[in-house]
C-alpha positions in Angstrom: -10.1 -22.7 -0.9 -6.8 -21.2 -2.1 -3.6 -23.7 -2.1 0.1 -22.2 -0.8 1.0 -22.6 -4.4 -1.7 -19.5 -5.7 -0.5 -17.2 -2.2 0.3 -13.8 -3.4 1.0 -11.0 -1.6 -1.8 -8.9 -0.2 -4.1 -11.9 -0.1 -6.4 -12.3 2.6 -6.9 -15.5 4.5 -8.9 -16.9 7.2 -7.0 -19.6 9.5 -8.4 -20.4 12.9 -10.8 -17.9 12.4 -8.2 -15.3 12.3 -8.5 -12.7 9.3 -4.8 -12.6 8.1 -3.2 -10.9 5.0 -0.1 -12.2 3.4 2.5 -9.4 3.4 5.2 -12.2 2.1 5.6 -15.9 1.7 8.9 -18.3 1.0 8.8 -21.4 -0.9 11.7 -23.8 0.8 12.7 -26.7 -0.9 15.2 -29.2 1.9 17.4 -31.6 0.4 15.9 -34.7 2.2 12.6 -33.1 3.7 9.2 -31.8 1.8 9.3 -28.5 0.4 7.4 -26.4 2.7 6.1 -22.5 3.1 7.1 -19.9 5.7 4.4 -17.2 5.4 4.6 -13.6 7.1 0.9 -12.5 7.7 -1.0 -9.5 9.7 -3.6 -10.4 12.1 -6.2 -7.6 10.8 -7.7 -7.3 14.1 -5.0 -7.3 16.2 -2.7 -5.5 14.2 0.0 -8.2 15.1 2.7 -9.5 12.5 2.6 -13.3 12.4 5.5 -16.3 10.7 3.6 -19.3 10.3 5.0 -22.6 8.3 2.9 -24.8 6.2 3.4 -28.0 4.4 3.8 -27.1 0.3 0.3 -28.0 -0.9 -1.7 -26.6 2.2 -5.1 -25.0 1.7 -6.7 -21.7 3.0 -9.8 -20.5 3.6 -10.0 -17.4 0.7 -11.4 -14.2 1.5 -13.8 -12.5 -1.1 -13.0 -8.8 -0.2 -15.5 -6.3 -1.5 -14.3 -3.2 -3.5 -16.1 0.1 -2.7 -15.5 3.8 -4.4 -14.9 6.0 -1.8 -14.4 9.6 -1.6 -11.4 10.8 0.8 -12.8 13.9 2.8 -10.6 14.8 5.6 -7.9 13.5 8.0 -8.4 14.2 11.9 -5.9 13.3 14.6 -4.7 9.6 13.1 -8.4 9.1 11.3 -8.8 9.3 8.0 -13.0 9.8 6.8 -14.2 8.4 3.9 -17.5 8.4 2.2 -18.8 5.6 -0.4 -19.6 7.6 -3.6 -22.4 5.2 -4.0 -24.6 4.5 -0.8 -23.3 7.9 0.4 -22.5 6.1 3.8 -19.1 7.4 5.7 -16.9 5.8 7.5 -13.4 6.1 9.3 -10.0 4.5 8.8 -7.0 4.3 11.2 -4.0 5.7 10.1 -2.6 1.8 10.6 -5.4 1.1 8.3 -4.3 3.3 5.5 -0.8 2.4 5.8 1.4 4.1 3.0 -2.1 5.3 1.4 -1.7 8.5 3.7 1.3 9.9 1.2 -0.7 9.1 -2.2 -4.3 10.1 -1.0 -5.4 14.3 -0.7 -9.0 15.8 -0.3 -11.5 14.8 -2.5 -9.6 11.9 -4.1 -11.5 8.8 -5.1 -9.9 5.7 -3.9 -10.9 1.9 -3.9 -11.9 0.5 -0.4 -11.3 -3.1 0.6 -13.9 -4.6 2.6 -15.0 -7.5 4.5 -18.3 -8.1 6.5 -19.0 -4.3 6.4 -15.2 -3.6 7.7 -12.7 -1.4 5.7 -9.8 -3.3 5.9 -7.0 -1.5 3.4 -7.2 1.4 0.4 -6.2 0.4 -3.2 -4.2 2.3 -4.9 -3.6 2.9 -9.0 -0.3 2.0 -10.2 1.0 5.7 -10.0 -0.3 9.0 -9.4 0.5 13.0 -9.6 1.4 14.9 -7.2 3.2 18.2 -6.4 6.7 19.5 -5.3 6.3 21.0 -2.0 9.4 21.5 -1.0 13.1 20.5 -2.3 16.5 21.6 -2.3 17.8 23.8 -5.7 19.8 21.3 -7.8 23.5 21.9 -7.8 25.2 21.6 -11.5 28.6 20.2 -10.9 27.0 17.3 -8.7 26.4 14.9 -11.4 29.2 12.1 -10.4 26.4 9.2 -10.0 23.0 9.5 -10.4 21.9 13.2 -10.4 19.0 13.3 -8.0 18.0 15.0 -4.8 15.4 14.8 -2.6 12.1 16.0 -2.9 8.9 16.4 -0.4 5.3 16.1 -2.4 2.4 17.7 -0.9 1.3 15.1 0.7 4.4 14.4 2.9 6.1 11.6 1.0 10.1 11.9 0.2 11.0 11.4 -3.7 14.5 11.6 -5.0 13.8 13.5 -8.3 15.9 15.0 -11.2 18.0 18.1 -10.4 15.8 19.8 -12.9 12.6 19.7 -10.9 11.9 22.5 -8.6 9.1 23.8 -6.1 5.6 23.2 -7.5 6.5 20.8 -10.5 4.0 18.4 -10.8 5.2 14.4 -11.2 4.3 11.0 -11.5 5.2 8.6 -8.7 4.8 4.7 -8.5 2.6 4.0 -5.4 4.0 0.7 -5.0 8.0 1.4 -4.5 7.5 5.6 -3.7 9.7 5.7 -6.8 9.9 9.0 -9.8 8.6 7.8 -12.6 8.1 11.4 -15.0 7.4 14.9 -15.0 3.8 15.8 -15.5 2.8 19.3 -17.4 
């Protein structure tokens, strides 16, 4: 059992038989009332996003997910395929499934599956990763009144603001949880 005081986000949870994950939770503390927790899940199965409120001190039902290597082979239509490097065993993922996975992720790339009862459930990521310029915009000198950034496109589709310096097939380093330039990579 998991109390509303060890929530985190990502989390998984089972209430009412529902298979939730936490994507946020708010602690609220009323002047006269007990404190209390307004928690934004998504219903795995449905898809749906649910705000639930609980009494402060409220226990859960923890989910034990189970983390499988997995080799990324191809994307067709909105399916991703994967295949455990282990048990060689394949299996698909929605593109709702991968979520923001699909800009960090290319052929061959071993990633860490989440699962539960034999169900892929979400992709973890590491902390950053390298990918490549694929298209971006040539930086102009005299532009350098705030930041001095522009915007990039990576191979894989995602949109970086990146140093003026940086051109077309520069490799760099990019924080997979806030899409953010972290360093050029020789």
């Amino acid at each position: 059992m998991i109390t509303t005081g060890d929530l985190k986000r990502g989390d998984y949870v089972r209430i009412e038989g529902e298979l939730l994950r936490i994507l946020d939770w708010q602690h609220v503390k009323q002047a006269r009332g007990s404190a209390f927790v307004r928690i934004q899940f998504r219903n795995i199965v449905s898809g749906a996003n649910v705000e639930r409120t609980f009494q402060a001190g409220s226990k859960f039902e923890n989910i034990e997910l189970e983390r499988h290597h997995a080799q990324f082979q191809y994307q067709e239509d909105n399916q991703y395929n994967f295949m455990d490097t282990g048990s060689y065993e394949q299996f698909i993922l929605s593109e709702a499934e991968v979520g923001n996975a699909r800009y960090f992720i290319r052929e061959n790339d071993v990633v860490d599956i989440m699962m539960f009862e034999d169900r892929a459930l979400s992709i973890e990521l590491p902390t950053a990763v390298v990918l490549t310029i694929a298209a971006t915009e040539p930086g102009v000198r005299g532009d350098t009144a705030s930041a001095a950034t522009k915007t990039a496109r990576t191979d894989t589709g995602l949109p970086v603001n990146v140093p003026l310096f940086l051109n077309v097939g520069d490799r760099i380093k990019v924080d997979t949880r806030t899409n953010v330039y972290i360093e050029r990579v020789s």
